[in-house]
N, CA, C and O atoms as a MOPAC input file, in Angstrom:
PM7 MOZYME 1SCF
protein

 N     61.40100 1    -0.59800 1   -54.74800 1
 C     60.24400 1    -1.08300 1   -55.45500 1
 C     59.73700 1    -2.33800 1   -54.74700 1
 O     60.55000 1    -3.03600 1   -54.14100 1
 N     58.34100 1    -2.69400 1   -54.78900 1
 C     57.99300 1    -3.59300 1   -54.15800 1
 C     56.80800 1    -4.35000 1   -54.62500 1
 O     55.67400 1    -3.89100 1   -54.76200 1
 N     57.17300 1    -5.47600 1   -54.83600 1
 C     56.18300 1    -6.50500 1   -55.94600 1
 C     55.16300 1    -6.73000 1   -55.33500 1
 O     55.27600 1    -7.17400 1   -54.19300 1
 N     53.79400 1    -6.48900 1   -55.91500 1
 C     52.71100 1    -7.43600 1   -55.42800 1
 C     52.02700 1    -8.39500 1   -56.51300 1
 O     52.06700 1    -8.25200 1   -57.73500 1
 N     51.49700 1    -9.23400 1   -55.90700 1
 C     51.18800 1   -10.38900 1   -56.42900 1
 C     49.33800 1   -10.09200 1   -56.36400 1
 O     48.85200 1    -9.58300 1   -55.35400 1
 N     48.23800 1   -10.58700 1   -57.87200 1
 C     47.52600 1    -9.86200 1   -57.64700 1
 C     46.46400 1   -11.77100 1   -58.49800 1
 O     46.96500 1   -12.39900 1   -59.43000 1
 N     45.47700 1   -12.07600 1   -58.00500 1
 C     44.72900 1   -13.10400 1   -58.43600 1
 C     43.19600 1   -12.83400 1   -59.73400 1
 O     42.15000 1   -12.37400 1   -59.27700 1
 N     43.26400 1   -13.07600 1   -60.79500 1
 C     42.29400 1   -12.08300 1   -61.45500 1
 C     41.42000 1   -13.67500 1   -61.83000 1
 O     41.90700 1   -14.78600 1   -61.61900 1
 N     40.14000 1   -13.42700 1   -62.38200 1
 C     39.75400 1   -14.38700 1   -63.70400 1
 C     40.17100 1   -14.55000 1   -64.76000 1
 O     40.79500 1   -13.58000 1   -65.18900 1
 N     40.08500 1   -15.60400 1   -65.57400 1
 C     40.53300 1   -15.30400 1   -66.29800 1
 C     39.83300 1   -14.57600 1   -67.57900 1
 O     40.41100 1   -14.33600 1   -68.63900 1
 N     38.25200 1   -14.22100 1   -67.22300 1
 C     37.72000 1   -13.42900 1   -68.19900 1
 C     38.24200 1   -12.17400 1   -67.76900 1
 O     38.60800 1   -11.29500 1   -68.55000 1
 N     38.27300 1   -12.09700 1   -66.59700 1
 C     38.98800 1   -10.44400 1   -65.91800 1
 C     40.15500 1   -10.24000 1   -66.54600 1
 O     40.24700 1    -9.14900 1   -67.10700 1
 N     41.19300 1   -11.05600 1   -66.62800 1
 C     42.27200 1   -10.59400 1   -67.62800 1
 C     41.97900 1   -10.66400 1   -68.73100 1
 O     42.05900 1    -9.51500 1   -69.16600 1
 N     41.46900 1   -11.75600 1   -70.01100 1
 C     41.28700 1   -11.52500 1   -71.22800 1
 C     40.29000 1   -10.24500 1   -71.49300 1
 O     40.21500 1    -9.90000 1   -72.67300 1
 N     39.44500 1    -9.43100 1   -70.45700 1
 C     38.56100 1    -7.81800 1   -70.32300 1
 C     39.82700 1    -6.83600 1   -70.72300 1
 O     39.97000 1    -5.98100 1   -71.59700 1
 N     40.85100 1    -7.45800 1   -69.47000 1
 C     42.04600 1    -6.03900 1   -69.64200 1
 C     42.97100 1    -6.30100 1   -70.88500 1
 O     43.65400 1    -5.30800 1   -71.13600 1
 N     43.12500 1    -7.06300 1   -71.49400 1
 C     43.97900 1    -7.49200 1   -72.36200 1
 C     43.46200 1    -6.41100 1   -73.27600 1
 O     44.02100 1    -5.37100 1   -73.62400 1
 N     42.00800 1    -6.98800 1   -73.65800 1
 C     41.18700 1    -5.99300 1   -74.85300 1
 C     41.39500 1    -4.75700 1   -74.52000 1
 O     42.02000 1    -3.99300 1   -75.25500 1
 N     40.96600 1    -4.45500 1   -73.53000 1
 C     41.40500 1    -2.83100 1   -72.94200 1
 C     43.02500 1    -2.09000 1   -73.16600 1
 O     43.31100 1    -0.91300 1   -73.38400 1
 N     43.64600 1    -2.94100 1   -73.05800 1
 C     45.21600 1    -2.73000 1   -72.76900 1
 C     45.83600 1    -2.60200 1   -74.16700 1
 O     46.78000 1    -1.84600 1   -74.39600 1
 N     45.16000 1    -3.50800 1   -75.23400 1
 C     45.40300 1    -4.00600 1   -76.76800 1
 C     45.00100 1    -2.23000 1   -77.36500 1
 O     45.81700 1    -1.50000 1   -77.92700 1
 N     43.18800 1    -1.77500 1   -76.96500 1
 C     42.50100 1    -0.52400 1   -77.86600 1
 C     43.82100 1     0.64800 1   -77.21700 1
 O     43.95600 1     1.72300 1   -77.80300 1
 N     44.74100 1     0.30700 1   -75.97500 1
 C     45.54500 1     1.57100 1   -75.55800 1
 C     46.60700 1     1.57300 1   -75.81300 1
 O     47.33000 1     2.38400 1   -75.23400 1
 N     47.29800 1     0.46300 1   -77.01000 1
 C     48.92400 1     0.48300 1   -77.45200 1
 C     49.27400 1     0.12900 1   -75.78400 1
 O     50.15700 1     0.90100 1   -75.41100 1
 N     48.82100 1    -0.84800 1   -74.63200 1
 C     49.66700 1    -1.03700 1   -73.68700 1
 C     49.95100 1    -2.58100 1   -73.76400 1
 O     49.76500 1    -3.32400 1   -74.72800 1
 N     50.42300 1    -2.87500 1   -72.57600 1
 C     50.68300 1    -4.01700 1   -72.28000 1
 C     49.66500 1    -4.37400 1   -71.04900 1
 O     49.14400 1    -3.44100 1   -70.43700 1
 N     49.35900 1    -5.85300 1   -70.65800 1
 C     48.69300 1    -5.98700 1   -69.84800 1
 C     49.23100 1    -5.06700 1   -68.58200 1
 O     48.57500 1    -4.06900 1   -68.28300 1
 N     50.40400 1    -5.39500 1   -67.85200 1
 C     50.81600 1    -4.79500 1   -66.56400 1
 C     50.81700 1    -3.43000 1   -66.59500 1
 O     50.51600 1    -2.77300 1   -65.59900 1
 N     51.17300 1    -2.85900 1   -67.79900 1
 C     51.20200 1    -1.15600 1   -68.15100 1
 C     49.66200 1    -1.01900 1   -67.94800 1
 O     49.36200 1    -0.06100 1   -67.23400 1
 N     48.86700 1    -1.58400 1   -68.30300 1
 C     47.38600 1    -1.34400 1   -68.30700 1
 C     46.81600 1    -1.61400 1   -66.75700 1
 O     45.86500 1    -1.02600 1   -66.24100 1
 N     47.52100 1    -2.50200 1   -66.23700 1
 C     47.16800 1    -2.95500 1   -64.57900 1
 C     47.33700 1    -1.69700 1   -64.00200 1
 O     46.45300 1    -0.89000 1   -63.71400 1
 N     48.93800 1    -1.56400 1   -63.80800 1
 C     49.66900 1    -0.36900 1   -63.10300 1
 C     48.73900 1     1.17000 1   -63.51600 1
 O     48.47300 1     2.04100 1   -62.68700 1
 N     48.45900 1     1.19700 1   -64.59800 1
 C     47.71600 1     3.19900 1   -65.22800 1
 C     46.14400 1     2.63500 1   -63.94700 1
 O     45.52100 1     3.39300 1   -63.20300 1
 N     46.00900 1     1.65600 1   -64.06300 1
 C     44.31200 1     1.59100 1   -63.54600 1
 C     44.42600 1     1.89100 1   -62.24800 1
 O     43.65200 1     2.74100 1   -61.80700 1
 N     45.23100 1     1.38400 1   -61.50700 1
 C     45.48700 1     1.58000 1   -60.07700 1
 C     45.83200 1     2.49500 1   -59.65400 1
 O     45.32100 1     2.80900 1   -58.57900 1
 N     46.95700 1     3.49200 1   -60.30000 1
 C     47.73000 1     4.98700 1   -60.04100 1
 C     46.13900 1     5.77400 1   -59.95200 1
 O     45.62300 1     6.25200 1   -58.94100 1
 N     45.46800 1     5.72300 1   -61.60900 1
 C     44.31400 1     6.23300 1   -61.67600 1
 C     43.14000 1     6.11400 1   -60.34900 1
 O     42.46100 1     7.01800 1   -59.86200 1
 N     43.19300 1     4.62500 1   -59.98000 1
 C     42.05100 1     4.91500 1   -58.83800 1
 C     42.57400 1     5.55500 1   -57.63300 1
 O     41.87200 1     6.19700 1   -56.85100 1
 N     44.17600 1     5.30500 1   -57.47600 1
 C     44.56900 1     6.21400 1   -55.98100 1
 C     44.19300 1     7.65700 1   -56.47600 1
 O     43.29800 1     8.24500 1   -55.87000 1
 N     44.91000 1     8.35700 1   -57.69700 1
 C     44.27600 1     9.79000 1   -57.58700 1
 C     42.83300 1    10.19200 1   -57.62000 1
 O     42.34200 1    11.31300 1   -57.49000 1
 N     42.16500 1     8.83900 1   -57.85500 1
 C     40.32100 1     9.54700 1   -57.64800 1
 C     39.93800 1     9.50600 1   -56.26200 1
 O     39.16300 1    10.14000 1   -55.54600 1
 N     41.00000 1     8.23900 1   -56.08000 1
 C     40.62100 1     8.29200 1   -54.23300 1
 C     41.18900 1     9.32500 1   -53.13600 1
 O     40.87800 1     9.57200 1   -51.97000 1
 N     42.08700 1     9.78000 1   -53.96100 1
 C     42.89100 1    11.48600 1   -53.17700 1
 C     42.00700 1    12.43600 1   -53.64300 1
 O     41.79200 1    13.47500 1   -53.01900 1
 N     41.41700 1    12.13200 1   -54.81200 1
 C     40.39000 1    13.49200 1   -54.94700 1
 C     39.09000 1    13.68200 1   -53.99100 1
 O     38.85800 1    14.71000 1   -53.35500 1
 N     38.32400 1    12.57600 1   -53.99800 1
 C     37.29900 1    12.15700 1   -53.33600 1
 C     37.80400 1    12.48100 1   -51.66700 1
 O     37.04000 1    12.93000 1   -50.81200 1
 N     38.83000 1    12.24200 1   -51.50500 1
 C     39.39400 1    12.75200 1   -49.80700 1
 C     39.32500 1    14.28700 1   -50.02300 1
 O     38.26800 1    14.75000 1   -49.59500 1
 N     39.86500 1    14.87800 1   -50.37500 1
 C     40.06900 1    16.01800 1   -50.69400 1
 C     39.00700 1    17.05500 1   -50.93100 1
 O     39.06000 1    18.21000 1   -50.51000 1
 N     37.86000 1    16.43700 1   -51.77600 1
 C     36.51600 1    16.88000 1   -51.77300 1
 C     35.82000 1    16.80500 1   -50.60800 1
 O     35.18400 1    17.79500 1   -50.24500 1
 N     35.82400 1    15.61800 1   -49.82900 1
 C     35.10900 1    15.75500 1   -48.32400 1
 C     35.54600 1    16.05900 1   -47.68500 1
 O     34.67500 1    16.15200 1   -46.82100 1
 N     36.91100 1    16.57200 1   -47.02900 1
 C     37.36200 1    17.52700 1   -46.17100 1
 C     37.20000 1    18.79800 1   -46.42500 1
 O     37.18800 1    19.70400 1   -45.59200 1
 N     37.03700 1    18.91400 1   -47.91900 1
 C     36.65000 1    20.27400 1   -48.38500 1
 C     35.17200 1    20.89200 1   -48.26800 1
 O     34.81600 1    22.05600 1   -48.08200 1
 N     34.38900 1    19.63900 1   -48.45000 1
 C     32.54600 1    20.12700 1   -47.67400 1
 C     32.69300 1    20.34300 1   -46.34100 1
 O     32.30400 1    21.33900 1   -45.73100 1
 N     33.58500 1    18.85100 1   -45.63700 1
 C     33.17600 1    19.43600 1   -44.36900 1
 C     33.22700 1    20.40600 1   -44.34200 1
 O     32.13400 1    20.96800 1   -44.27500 1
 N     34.59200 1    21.37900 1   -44.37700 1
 C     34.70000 1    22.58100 1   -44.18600 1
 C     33.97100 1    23.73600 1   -44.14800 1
 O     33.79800 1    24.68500 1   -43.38400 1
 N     33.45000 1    23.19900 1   -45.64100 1
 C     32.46700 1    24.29200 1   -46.23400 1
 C     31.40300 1    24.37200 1   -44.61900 1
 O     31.18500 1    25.32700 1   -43.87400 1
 N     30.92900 1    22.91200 1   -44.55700 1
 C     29.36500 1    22.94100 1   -43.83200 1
 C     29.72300 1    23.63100 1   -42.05500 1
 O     28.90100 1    24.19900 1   -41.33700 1
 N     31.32500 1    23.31300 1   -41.70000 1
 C     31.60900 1    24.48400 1   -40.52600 1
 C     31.53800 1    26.44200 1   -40.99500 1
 O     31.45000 1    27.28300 1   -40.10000 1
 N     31.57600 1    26.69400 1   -41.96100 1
 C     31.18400 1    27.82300 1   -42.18000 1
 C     30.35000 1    28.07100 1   -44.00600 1
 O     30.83700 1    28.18500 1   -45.13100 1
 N     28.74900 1    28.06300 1   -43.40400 1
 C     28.59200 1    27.69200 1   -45.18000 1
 C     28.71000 1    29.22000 1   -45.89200 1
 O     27.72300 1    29.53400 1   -46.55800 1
 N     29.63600 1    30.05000 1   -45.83700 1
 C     29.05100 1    31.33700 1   -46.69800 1
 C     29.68200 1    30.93800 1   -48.14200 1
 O     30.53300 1    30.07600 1   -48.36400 1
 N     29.03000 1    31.80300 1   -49.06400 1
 C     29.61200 1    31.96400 1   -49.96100 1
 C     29.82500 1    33.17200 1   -50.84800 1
 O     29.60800 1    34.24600 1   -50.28700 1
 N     30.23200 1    33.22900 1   -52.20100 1
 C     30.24200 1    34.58200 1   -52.65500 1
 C     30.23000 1    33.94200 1   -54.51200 1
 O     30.63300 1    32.92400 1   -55.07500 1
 N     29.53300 1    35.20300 1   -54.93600 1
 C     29.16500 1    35.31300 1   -55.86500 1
 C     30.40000 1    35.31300 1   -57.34500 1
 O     31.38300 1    36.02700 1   -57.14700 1
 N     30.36600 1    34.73900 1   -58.41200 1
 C     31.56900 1    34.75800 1   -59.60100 1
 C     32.15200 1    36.04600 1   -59.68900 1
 O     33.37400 1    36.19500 1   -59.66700 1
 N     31.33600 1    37.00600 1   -59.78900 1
 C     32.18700 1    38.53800 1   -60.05200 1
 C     32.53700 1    38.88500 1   -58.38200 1
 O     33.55200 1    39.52200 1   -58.10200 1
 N     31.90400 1    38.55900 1   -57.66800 1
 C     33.05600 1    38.81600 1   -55.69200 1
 C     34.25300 1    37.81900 1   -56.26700 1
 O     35.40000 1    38.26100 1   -56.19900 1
 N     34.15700 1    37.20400 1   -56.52900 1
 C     35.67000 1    36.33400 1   -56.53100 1
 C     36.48000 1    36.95300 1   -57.40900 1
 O     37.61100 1    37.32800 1   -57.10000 1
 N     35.81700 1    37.15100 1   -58.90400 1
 C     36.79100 1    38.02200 1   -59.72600 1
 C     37.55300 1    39.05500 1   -59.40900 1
 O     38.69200 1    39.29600 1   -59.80900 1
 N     36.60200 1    39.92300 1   -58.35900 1
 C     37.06500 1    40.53300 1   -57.69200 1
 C     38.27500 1    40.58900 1   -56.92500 1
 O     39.20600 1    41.39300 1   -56.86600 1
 N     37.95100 1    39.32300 1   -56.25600 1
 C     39.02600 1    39.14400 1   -55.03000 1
 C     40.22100 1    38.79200 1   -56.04300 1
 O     41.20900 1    39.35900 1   -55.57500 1
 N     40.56600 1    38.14500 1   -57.16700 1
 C     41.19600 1    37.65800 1   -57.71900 1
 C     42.19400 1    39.06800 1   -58.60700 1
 O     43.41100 1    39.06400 1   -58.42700 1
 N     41.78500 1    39.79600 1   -59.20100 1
 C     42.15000 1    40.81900 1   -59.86100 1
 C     41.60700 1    41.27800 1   -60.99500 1
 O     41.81200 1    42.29300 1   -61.66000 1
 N     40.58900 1    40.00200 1   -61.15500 1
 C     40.29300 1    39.49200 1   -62.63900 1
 C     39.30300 1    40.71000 1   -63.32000 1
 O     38.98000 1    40.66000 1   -64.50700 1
 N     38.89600 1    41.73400 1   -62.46800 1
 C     38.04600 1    42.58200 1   -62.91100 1
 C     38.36600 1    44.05800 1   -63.07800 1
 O     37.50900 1    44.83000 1   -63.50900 1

């Protein structure tokens, strides 16, 4: 495990406090969920643009019932 040390306002903390208070957390429980939360939007957001690029190296596509298709679903 490895500590970081983090500098806020102090309206910026009494913001998360309120925030942290409406979620049954604690301030640091409320620090720590915000940050996990922005790395997985920021793995999504990666994940989405490697996924256009892709798309835009071959743009075809196919229609809801072709996929159902392909899927079994029909």
């Amino acid at each position: 495990m490895v500590e970081v040390t983090v500098t806020f306002t102090e309206g910026a903390v009494e913001l998360m406090k309120g925030f942290a208070a409406e979620k049954g957390l604690t301030l640091l429980e409320y620090v720590k969920q915000a940050v996990l939360d922005r790395l997985e939007d920021d793995e999504d957001i990666r994940d989405a643009d490697a996924a256009y690029a892709e798309y835009l190296k071959n743009p075809v596509t196919i229609s809801h019932e072709e996929l159902k298709r392909e899927l079994g679903l029909l």
